[in-house]
C-alpha positions, 0 to 999 in steps of 0.5 A: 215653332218648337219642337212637339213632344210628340216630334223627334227634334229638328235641330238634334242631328241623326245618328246611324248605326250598323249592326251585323248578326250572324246565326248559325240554324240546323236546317236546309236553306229552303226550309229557312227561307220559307219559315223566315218570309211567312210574316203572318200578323201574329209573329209577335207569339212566337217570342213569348212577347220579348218585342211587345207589338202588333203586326197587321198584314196589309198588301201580301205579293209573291215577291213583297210584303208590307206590314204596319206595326204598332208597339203599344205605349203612351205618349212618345213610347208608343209608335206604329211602324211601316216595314216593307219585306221584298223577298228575293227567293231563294237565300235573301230578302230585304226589310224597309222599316219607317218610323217616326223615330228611326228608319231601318234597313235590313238585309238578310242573306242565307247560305248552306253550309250543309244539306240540313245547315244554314248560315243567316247572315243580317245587317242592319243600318238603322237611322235614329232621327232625334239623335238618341239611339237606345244603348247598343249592348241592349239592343244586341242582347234582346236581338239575340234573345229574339233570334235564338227564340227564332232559330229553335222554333225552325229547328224544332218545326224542321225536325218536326217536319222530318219526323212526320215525313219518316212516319207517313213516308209523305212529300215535304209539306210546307213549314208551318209556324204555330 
């Protein structure tokens, strides 16, 4: 049977790709692994669309999230994703993303380096079925893009935090993404 347009190719072979990020984010370890594992099915807001998707949350336990993503396109441009997120509380998790293209694999891992500095070191290793994986230096600069968006809507909502707790001399709330 030949190959669907609609199907990655059988006979194309693989190609695996492993990428590391790094980013360096003022605030306390807790606070970043609280804000980072709060997937709520509009993430998408708070990078003003640079990934163009939808997330909708379909089972939500202490220790695992599984979420289905659609990105919206036409024809082979459109795909829906399943990422499964355990998290392993307090300083890494892990996401699984299947998809019809490409599967992933993501790790995550958190380290303070301060009382109000953490490090977020990710590696990912992502599985492109049809043998065509998208240029590597884009996908670095959007994965920058999106992460430095990430980093200053923590440090903002972080320091926002501390503001109210010094003006209301108040406990920690918990972080709130908006």
């Amino acid at each position: 049977m030949p190959d669907s347009p609609n199907m990655p190719s059988q006979s194309r072979s693989a190609v695996v790709q492993t990428l590391e990020f790094t980013k360096h984010i003022r605030a306390p370890a807790r606070f970043v692994f609280r804000w980072c594992t709060d997937y709520r099915d509009d993430d998408d807001r708070i990078t003003n669309s640079i990934y163009h998707y939808r997330a909708k949350i379909v089972l939500r336990e202490p220790n695992r999230i599984v979420r289905v993503i659609t990105v919206p396109g036409k024809d082979l441009n459109r795909s829906t994703d399943v990422e499964i997120i355990q998290l392993r509380p307090p300083d890494r998790w892990r996401l699984t993303k299947l998809s019809w293209t490409d599967d992933e694999i993501g790790s995550y891992q958190l380290t303070a380096t301060g009382t109000r500095d953490t490090v977020l070191k990710m590696r990912f290793r992502r599985t492109w079925k049809d043998g065509h994986p998208p240029d590597l230096l884009r996908y670095r600069r959007l994965f920058h893009r999106v992460w430095d968006r990430y980093v200053a809507v923590i440090e903002e909502e972080f320091h926002r935090t501390q503001a109210r707790i010094v003006g209301t001399r108040t406990g920690s709330p918990r972080p709130r993404r908006h």
